[in-house]
N, C-alpha and C positions, 0 to 999 in steps of 0.2 A: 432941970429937965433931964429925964432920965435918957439913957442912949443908948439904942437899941442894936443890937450888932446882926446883922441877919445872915443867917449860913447859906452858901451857895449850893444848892440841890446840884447834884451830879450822880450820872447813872452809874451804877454799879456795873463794871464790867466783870463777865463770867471769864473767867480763866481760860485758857485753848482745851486743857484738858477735858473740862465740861464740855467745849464744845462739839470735841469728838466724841466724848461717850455719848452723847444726845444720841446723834444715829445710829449708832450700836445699839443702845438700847431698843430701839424703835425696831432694828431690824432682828433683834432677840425674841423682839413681843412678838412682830408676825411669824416668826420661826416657829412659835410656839402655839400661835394661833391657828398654822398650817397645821402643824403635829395632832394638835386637837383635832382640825376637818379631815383631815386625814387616816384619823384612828375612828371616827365615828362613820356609820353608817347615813352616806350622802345622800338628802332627797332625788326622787327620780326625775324630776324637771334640772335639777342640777347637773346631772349627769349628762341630760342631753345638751344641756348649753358648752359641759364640755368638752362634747364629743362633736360637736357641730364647729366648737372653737380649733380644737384640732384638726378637723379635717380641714376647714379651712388655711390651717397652718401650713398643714401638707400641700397645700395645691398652691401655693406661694413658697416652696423650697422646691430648688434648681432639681432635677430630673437627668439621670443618666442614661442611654441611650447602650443595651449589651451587643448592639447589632443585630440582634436577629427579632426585633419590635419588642422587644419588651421593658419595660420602664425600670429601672434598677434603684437601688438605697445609694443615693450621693456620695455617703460614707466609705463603698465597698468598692473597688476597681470592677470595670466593667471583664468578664472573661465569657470561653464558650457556654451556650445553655445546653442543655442534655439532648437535644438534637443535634447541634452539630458533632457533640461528642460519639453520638449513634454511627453518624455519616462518618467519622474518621476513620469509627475500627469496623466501617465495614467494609469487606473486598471491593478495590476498584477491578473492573474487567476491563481488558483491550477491547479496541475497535474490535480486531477481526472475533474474541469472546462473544460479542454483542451481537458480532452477525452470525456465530454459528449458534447461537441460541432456538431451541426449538420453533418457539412461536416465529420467530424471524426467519427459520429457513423452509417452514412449511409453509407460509405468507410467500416467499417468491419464488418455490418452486409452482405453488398456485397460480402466480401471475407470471410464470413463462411463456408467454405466447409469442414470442420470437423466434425463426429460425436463422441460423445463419449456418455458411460452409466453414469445415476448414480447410485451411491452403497449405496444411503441412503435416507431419507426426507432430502430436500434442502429447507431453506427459499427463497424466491426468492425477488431480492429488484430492485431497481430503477436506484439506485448507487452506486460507489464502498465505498465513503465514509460515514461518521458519518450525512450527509443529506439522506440519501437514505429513501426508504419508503419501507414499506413490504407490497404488492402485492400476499403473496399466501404461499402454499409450494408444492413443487415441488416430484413426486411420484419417491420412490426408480425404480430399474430397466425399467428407462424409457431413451430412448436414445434422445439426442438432439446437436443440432450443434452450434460449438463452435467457435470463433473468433478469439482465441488467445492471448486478451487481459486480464493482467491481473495486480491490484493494492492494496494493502490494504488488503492482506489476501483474495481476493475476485478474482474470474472471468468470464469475458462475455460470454453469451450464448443466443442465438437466438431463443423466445417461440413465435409462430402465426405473426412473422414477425419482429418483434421487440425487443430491446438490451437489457436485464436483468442479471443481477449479482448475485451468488449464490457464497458457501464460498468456496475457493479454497482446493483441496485435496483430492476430493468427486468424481471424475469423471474418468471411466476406459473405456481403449480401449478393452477388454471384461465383455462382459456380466457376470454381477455378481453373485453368488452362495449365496445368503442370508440365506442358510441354513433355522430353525426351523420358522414359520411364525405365526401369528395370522390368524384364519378362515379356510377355507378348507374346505373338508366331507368327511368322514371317509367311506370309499369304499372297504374295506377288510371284510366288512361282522360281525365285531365286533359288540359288544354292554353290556350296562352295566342297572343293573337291575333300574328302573324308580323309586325306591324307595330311592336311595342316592338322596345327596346333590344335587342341580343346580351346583354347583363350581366343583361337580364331572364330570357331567356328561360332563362339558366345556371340562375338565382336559382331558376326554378320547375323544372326536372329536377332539381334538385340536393333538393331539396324534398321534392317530390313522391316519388324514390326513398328516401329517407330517413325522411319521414313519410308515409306511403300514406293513412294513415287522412282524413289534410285533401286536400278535393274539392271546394275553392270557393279562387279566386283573382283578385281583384278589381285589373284593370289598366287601361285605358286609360275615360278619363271626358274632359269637358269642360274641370275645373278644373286648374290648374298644371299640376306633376310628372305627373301620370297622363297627362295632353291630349301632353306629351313623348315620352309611351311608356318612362318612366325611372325610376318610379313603382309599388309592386303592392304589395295588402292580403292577407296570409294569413290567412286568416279561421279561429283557434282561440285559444282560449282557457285561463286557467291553466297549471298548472305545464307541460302540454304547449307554449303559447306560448312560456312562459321558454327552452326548449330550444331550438326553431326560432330566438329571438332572440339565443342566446350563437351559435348555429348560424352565423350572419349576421356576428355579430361577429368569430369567430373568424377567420371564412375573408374578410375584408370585402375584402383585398387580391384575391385569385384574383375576386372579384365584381363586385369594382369599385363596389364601396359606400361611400355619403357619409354616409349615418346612415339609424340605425333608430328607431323608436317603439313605445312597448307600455307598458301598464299607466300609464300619463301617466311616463313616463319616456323619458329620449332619451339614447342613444349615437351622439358622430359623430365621425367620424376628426380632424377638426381640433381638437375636443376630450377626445380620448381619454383625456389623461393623469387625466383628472374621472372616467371613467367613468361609471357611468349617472346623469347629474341627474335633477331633477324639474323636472314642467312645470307651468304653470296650468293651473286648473280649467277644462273648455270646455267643463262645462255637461253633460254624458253619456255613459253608457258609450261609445260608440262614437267621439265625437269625443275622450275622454279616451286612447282606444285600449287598452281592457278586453278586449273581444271579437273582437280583432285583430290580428295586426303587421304595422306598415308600414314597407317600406323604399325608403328611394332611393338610385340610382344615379349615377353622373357620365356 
């Protein structure tokens, strides 16, 4: 009986090396296959498929945002577009730039239909800020129309047709009561002997138009200051005295005044920084200077 010996079939294994060149080669072919579609001229259905594949590709990769809306390349940092570049290098203006601009200063001399007083001298300027120019000054109790605008401590008002700025906080919707003034003329029929001081005789016009109602003025005597002619008693009383004596004070430079007396208190230029002291008692109304104010002159 013959005896048969039978070989065990076993698969051939390929080597590792085969197994890598396998996909190399594969990936050689399409390399080459591409090169080929690549170098020929592509049907035009082809092209749209993939141009349609593309774009689709596009609208599925992430989007940049440059800030100023417009969609950017993922790839490329976001920076300014040629607008905002524009707005950089061009001149910024100041506020007060903005409001002296034509359009804007012929729009609110248009719409000045405001009047108000003023309650004071006003420098009057050009503009609201630290360019401006000084143009004049502007007369207390004088009414003028106003714009509404206002910047810088300062605000617009309208003089012979045109935009000028004056300082703000000066300007009443009534007519102001400036009380005691420089000038006038003494129309009460008073008068004071032509043999005092010039600084006297200021002292009593300036007075007497101011206060009409006082009609006694006590000037030249025997004693001191008065016997000088340099010397004079206005003869009222209370709150009205207090007036005629800040009156004196105020203006004591244009007067030529060395000090004043009232109520036993004393105001004098070489003590002014004190303002009104007090004095001793000297005994009654009149010599305390109750019923009186007296000033003297240089």
């Amino acid at each position: 009986m013959a005896t048969h010996s039978h070989k065990r079939e076993t698969a051939r294994r390929k080597p590792r090396a085969a197994l890598i060149a396998a996909p190399i080669a594969v990936l050689a072919t399409g390399a080459a296959v591409t090169a080929g579609v690549l170098g020929s001229e592509p049907p035009s259905d082809l092209l749209a498929v993939d141009q349609s594949a593309a774009g689709d590709i596009a609208d599925r990769s992430p989007v940049i945002s440059r800030g100023d809306g417009s969609r950017g390349d993922p790839s490329r940092p976001a920076g300014p577009s040629a607008r905002d570049l524009e707005a950089a290098a061009a001149p910024q203006l100041s506020p007060a730039d903005e409001a002296m601009l034509p359009k804007a200063v012929a729009a609110a001399v248009r719409n000045a239909d405001t009047q108000l007083w003023t309650t004071t001298e006003l420098n009057i300027w050009t503009r609201p800020d630290k360019q401006a120019r000084q143009l004049g000054v502007l007369d207390a109790v004088k009414k003028v129309s106003v714009t509404g605008r206002e910047m810088l401590g300062r605000q617009e008002i309208v003089l012979d047709g045109e935009a000028r700025w004056v300082t703000s906080g000066y300007l009443s919707e009534e007519k102001p009561d400036l009380g005691p003034t420089l000038g006038g003329e003494c129309t009460n029929g008073t008068s004071v002997p032509s043999s005092v001081s010039p600084n006297i005789q200021a002292i009593h016009e300036a007075v007497c138009a101011n206060f009409p109602e006082i009609t006694t003025y006590g000037t030249l005597r025997s004693d001191g200051e008065h016997a000088q002619g340099i010397a004079m008693d206005i003869m009222v009383a209370g709150d009205r005295a207090w007036q005629v004596a800040e009156f004196l004070r105020e203006y004591y430079s244009e007067f030529g005044v060395n000090y004043v007396i009232h109520a036993q208190r004393i105001w004098s230029v070489q003590r002014s920084s004190e303002g009104w002291r007090p004095m001793e008692d000297r005994g009654s109304v009149t010599a305390n200077h109750y019923d009186h104010v007296h000033v003297t002159t240089y």
